[in-house]
ChimeraX commands (.cxc) that place a marker at each C-alpha (Angstrom):
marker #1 position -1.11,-11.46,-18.10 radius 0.5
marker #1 position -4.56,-10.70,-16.58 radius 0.5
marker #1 position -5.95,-14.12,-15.53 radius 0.5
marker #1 position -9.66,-13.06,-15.64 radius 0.5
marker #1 position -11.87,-10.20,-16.75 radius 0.5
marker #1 position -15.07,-9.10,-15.32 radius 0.5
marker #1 position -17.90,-6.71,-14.46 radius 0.5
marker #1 position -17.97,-5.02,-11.53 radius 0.5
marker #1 position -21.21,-3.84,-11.28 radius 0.5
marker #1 position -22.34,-1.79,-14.06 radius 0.5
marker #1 position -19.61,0.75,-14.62 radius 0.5
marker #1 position -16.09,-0.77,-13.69 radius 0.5
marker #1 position -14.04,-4.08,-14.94 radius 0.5
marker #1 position -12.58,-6.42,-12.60 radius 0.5
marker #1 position -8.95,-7.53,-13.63 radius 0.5
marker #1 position -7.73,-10.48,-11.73 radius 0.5
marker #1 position -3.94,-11.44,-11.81 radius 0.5
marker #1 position -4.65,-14.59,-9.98 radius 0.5
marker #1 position -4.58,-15.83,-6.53 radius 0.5
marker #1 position -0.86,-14.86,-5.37 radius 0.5
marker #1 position -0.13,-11.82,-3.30 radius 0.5
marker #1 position 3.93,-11.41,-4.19 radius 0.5
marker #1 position 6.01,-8.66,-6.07 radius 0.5
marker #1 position 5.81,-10.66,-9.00 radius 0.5
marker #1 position 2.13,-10.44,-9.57 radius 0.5
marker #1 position 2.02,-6.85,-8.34 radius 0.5
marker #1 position 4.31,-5.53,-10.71 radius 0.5
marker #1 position 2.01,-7.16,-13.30 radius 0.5
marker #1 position -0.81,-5.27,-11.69 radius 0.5
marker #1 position 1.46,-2.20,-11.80 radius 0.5
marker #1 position 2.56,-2.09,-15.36 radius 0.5
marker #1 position -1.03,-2.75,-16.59 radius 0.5
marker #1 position -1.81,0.44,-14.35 radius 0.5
marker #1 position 0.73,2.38,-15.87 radius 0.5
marker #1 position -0.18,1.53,-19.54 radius 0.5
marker #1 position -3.59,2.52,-19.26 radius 0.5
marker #1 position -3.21,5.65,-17.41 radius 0.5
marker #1 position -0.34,6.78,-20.03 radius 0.5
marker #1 position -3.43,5.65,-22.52 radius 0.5
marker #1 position -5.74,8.26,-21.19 radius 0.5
marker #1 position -8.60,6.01,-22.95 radius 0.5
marker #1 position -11.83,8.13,-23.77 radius 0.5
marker #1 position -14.67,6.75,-20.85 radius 0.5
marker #1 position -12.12,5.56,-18.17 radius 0.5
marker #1 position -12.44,7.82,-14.67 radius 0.5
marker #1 position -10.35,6.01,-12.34 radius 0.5
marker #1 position -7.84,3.33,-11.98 radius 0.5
marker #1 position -7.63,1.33,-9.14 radius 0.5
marker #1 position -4.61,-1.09,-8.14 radius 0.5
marker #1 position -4.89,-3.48,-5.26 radius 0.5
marker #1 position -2.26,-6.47,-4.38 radius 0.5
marker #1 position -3.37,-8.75,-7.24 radius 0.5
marker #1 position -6.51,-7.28,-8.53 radius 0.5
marker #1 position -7.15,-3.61,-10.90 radius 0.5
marker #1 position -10.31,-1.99,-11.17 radius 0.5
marker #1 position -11.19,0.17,-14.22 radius 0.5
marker #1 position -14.58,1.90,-13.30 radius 0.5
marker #1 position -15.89,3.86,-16.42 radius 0.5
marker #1 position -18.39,6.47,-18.29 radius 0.5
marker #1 position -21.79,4.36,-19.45 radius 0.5
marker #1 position -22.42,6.97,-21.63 radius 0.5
marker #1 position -18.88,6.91,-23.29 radius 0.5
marker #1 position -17.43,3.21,-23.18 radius 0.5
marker #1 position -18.88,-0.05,-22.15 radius 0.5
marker #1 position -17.71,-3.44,-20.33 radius 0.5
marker #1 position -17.13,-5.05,-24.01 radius 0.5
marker #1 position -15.21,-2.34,-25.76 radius 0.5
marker #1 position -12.52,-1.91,-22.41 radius 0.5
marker #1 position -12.54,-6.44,-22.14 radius 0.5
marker #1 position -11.89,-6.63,-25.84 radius 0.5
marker #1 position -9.23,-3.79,-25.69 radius 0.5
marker #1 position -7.49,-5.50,-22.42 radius 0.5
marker #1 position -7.51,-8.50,-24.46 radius 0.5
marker #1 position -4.97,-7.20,-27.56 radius 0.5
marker #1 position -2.91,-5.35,-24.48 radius 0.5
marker #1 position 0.81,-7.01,-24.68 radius 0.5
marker #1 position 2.96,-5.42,-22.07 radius 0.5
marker #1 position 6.88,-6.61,-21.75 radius 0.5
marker #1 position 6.72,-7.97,-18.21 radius 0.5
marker #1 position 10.58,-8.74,-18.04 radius 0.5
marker #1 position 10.90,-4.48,-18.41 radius 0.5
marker #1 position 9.48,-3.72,-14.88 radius 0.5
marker #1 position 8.96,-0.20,-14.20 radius 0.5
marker #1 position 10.55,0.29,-10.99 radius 0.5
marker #1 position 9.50,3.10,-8.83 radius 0.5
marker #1 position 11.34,5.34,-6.21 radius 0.5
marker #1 position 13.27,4.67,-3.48 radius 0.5
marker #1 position 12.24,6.47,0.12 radius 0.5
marker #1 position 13.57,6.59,3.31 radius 0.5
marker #1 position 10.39,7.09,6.09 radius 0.5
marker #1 position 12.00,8.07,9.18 radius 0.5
marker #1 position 9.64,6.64,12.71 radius 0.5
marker #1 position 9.68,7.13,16.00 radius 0.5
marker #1 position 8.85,4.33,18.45 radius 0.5
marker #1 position 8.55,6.00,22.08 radius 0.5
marker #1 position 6.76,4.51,24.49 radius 0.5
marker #1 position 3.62,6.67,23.07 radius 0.5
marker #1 position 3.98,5.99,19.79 radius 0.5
marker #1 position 4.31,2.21,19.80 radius 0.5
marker #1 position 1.01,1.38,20.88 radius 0.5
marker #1 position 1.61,-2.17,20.27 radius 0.5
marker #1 position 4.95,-3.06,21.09 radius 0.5
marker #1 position 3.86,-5.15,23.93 radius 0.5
marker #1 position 0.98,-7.11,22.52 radius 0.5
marker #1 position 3.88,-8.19,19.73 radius 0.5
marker #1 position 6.31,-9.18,22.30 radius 0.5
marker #1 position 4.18,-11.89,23.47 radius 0.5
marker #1 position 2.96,-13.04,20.13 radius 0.5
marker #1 position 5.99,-12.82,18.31 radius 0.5
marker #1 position 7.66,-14.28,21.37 radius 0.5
marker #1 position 10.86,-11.32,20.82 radius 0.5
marker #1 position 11.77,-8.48,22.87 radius 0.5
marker #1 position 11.01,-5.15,21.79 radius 0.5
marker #1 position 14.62,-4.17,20.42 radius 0.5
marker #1 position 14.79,-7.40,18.27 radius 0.5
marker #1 position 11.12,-6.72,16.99 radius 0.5
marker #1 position 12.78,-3.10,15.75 radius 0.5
marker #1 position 15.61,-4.35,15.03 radius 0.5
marker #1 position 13.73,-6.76,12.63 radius 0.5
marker #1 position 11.48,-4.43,10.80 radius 0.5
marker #1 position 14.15,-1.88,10.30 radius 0.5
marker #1 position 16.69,-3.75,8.70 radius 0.5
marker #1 position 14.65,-4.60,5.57 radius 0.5
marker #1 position 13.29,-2.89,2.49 radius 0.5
marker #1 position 9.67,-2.63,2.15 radius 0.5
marker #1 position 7.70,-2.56,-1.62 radius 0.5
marker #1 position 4.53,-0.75,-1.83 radius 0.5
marker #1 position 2.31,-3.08,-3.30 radius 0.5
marker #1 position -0.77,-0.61,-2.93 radius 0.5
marker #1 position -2.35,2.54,-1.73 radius 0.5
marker #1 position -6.02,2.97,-0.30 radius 0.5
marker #1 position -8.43,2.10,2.56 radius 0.5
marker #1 position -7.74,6.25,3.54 radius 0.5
marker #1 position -6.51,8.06,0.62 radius 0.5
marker #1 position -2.96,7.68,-0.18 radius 0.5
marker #1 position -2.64,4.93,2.47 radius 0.5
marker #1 position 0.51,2.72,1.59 radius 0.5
marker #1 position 0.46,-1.39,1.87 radius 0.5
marker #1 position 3.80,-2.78,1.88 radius 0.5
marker #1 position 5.12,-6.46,1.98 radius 0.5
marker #1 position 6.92,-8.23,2.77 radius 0.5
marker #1 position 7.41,-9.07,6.48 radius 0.5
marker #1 position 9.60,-12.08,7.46 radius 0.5
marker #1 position 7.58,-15.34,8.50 radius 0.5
marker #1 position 8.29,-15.34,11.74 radius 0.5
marker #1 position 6.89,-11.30,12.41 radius 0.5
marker #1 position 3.21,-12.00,11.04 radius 0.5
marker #1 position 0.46,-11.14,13.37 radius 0.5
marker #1 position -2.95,-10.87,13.78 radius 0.5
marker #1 position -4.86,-7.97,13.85 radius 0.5
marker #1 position -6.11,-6.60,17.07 radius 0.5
marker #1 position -9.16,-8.62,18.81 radius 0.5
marker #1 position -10.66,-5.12,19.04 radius 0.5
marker #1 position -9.72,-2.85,16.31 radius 0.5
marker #1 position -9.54,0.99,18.06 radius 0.5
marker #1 position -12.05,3.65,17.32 radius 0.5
marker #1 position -9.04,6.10,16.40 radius 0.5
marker #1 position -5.23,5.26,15.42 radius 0.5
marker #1 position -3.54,8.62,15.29 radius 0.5
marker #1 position -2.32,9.91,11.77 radius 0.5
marker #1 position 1.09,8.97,11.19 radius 0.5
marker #1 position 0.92,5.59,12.62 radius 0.5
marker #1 position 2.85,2.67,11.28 radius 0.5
marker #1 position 1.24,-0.56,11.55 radius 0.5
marker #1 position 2.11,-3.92,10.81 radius 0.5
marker #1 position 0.04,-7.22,10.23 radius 0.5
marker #1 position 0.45,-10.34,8.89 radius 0.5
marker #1 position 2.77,-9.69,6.00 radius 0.5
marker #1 position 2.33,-6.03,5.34 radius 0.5
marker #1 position 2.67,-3.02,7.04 radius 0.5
marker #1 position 1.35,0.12,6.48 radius 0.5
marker #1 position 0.99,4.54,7.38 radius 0.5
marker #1 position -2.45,6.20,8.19 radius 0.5
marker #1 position -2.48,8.63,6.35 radius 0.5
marker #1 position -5.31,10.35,8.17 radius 0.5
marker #1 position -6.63,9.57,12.08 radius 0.5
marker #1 position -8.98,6.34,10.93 radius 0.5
marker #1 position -10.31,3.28,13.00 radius 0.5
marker #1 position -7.90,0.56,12.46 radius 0.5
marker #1 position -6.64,-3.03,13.95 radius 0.5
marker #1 position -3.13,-2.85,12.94 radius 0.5
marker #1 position -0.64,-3.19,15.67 radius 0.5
marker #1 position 1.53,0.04,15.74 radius 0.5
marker #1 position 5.10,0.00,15.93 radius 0.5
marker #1 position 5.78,3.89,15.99 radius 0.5
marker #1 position 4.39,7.31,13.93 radius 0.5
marker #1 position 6.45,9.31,11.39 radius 0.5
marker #1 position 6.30,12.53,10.60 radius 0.5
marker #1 position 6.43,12.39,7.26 radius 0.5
marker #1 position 2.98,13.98,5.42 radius 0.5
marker #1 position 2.70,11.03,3.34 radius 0.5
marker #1 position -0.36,11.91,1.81 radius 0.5
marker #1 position -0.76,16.09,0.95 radius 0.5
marker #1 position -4.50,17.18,0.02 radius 0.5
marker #1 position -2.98,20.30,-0.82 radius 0.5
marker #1 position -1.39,18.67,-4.02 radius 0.5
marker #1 position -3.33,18.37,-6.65 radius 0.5
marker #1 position -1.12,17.09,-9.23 radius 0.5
marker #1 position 0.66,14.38,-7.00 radius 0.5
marker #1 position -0.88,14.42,-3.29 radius 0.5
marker #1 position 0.37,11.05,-2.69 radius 0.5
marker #1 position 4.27,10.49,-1.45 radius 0.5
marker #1 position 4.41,6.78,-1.86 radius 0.5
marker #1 position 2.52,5.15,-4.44 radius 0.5
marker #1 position 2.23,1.41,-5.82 radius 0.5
marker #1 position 6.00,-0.13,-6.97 radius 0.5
marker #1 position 8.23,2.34,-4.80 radius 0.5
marker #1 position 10.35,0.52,-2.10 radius 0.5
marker #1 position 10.80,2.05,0.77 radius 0.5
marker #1 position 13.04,1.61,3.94 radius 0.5
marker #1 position 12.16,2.57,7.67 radius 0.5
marker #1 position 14.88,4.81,9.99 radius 0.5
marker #1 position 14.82,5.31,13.51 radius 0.5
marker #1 position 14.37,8.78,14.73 radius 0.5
marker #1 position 14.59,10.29,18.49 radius 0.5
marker #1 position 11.50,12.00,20.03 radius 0.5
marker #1 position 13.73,15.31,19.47 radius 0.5
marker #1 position 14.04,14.43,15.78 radius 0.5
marker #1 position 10.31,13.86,15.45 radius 0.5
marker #1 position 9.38,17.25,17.55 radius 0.5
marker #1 position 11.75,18.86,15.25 radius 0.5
marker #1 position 10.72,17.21,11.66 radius 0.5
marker #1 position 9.97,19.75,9.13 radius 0.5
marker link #1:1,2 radius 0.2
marker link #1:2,3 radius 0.2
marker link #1:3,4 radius 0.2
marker link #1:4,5 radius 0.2
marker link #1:5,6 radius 0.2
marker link #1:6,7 radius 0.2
marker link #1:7,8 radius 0.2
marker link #1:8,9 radius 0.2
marker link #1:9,10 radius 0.2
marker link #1:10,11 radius 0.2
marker link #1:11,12 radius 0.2
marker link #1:12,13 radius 0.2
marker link #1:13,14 radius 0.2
marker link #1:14,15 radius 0.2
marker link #1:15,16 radius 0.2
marker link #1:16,17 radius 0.2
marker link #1:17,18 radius 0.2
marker link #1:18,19 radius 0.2
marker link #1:19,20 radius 0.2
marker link #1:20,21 radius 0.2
marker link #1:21,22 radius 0.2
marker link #1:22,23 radius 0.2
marker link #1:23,24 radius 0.2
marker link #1:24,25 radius 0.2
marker link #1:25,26 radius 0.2
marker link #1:26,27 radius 0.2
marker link #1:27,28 radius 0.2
marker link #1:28,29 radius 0.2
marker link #1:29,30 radius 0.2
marker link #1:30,31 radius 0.2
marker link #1:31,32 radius 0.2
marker link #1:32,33 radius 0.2
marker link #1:33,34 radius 0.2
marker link #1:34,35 radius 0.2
marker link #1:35,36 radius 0.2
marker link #1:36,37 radius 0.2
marker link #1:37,38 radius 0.2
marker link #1:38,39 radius 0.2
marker link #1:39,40 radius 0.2
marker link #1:40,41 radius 0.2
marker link #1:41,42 radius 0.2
marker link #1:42,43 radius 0.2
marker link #1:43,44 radius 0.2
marker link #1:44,45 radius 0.2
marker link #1:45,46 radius 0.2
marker link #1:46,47 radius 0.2
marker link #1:47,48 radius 0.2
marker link #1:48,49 radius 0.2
marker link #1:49,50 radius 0.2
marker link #1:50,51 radius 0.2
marker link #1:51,52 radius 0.2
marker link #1:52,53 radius 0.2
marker link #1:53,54 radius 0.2
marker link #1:54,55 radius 0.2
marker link #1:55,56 radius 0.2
marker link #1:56,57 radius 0.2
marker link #1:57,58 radius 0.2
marker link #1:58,59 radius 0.2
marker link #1:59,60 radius 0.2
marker link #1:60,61 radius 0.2
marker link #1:61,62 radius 0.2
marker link #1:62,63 radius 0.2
marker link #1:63,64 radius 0.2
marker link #1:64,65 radius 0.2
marker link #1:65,66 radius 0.2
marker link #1:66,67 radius 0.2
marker link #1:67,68 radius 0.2
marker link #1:68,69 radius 0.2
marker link #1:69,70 radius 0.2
marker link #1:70,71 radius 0.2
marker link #1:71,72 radius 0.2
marker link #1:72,73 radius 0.2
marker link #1:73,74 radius 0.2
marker link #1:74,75 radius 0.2
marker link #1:75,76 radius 0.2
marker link #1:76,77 radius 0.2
marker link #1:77,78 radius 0.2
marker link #1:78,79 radius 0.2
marker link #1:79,80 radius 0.2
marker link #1:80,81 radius 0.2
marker link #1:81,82 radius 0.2
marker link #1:82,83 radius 0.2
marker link #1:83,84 radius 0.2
marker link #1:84,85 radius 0.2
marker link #1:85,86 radius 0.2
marker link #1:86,87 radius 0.2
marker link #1:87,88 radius 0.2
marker link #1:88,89 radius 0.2
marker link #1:89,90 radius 0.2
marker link #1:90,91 radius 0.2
marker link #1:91,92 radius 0.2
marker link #1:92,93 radius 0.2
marker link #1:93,94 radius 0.2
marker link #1:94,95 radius 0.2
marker link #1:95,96 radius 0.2
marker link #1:96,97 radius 0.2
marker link #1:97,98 radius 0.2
marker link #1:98,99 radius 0.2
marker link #1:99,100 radius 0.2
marker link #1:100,101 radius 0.2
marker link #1:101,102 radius 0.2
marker link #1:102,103 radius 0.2
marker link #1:103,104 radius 0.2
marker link #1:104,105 radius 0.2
marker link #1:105,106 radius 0.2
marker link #1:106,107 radius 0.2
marker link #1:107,108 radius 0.2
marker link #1:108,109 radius 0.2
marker link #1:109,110 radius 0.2
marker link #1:110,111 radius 0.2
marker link #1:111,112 radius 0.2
marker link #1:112,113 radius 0.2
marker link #1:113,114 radius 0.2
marker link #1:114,115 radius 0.2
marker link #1:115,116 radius 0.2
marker link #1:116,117 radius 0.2
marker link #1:117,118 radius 0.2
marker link #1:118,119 radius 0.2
marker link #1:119,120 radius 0.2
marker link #1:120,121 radius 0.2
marker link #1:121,122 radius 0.2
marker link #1:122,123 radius 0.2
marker link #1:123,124 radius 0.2
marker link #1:124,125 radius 0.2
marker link #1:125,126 radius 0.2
marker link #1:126,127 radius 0.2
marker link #1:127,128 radius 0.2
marker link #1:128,129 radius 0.2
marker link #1:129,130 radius 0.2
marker link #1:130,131 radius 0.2
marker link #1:131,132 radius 0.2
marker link #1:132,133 radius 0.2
marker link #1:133,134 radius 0.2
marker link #1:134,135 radius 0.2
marker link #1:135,136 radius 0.2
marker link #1:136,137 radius 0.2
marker link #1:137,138 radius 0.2
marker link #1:138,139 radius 0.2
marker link #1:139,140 radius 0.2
marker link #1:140,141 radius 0.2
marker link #1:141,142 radius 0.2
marker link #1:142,143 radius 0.2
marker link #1:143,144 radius 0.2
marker link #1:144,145 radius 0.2
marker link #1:145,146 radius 0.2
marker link #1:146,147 radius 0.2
marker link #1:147,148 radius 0.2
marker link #1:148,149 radius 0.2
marker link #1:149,150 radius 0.2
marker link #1:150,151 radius 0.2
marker link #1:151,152 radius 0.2
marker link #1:152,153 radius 0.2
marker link #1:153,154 radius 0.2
marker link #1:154,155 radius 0.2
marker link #1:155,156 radius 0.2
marker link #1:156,157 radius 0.2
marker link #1:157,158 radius 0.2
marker link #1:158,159 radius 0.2
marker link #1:159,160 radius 0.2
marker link #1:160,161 radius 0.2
marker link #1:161,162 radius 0.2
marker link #1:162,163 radius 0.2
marker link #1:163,164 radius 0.2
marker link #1:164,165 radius 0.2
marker link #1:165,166 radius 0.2
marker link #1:166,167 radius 0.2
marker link #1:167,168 radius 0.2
marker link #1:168,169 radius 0.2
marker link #1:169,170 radius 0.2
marker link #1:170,171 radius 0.2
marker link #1:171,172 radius 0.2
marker link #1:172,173 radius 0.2
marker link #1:173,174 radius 0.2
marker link #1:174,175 radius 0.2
marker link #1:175,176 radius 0.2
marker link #1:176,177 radius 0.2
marker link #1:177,178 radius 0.2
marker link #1:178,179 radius 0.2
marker link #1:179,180 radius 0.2
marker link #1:180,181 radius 0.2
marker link #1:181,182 radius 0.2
marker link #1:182,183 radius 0.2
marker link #1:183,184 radius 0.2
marker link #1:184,185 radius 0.2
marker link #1:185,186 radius 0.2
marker link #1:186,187 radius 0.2
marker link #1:187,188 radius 0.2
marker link #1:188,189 radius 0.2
marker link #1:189,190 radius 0.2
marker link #1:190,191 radius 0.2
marker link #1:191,192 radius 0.2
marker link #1:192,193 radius 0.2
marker link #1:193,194 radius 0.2
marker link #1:194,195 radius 0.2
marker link #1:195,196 radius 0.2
marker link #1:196,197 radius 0.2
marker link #1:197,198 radius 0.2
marker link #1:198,199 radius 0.2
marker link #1:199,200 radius 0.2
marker link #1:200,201 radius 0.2
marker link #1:201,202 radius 0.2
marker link #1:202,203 radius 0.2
marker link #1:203,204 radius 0.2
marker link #1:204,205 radius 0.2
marker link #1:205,206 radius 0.2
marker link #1:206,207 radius 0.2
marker link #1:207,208 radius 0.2
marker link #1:208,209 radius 0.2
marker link #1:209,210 radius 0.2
marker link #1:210,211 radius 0.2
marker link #1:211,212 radius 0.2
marker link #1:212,213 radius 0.2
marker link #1:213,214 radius 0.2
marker link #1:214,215 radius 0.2
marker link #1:215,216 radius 0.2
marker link #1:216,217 radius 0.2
marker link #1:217,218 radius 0.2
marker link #1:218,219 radius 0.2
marker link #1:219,220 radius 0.2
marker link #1:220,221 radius 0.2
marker link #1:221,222 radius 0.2
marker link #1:222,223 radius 0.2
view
């Protein structure tokens, strides 16, 4: 159920799911996404799903704030029927040049290297989100005890491929982008494909995905 309904601006409605940032209220978010988009409504240009929030920016000239709010309103979507997505495995390596970070998070995490790895690989990871650079996947949830900061000083350019982590989530650039995240390795995986129009993006919102360790020869060798 969408806690709150807004403007956002003149063309776009704000959809609030409430405060939490958990699978729970992300799948909400998800299967309100996937309704409307199967709806196709008449006026709506974009969808736009974040942890706990969806944005619906429309037409002015075709729809209006009151006509998507009251049709949100009568919207009654069987949340117990979740509409799971894919399953992926994203293979990373962590050399020495890859994981940019490994050392900062040895010292805040207070773990060696291999247990940090060991940590992050041994879990499944739900996409809660994509954005920030296009296609850019959000996932959750890290264990308690791996959160971090960002970096004091974010860097001008984290190479495409990267795989950061921070706080609870961790996440792939997509494209070479400024960034804070602490980076734990790159993949070679083209996660997001320009090239495609129909579906350019290889993770998107409600997959689960799991990380695999990969030699330097693997990653030289990826096709």
């Amino acid at each position: 159920m969408i806690k709150n309904i807004s403007n956002l601006g003149d063309s776009a409605v704000y959809c609030d799911f409430g405060p939490k940032v958990n699978k729970e209220t992300n799948r909400k978010v998800i299967n309100y996404f996937k309704f409307l988009k199967e709806k196709n409504i008449d006026g709506v240009l974009n969808l736009t799903p974040s942890y706990n929030k969806l944005i619906i920016t429309f037409d002015l000239n075709i729809t209006s704030f009151k006509k998507l709010k009251d049709f949100l309103i009568t919207i009654k979507i069987d949340q117990s029927k979740n509409s799971d997505g894919k399953k992926l495995e994203v293979p990373i390596c962590c050399d020495e040049e890859f994981s940019l970070d490994i050392q900062r998070l040895e010292k805040k995490l207070n773990l060696d290297s291999q247990k940090i790895l060991q940590r992050i690989f041994e879990k499944e990871y739900f996409c809660y989100m994509t954005g920030f650079i296009a296609g850019m996947p959000f996932f959750g949830d890290l264990d308690s005890d791996m959160r971090c900061n960002r970096l004091e000083t974010p860097r001008l350019k984290v190479p495409k491929g990267s795989i950061g982590i921070t706080e609870q989530f961790a996440n792939i650039y997509t494209e070479e982008s400024p960034g804070g995240w602490n980076i734990i390795g790159k993949t070679p995986l083209e996660v997001f494909d320009r090239n495609n129009q129909e579906n350019p993006a290889l993770i998107n919102p409600g997959d689960v995905i799991q990380f695999k360790l990969i030699t330097k020869k693997d990653f030289d060798n990826y096709k």
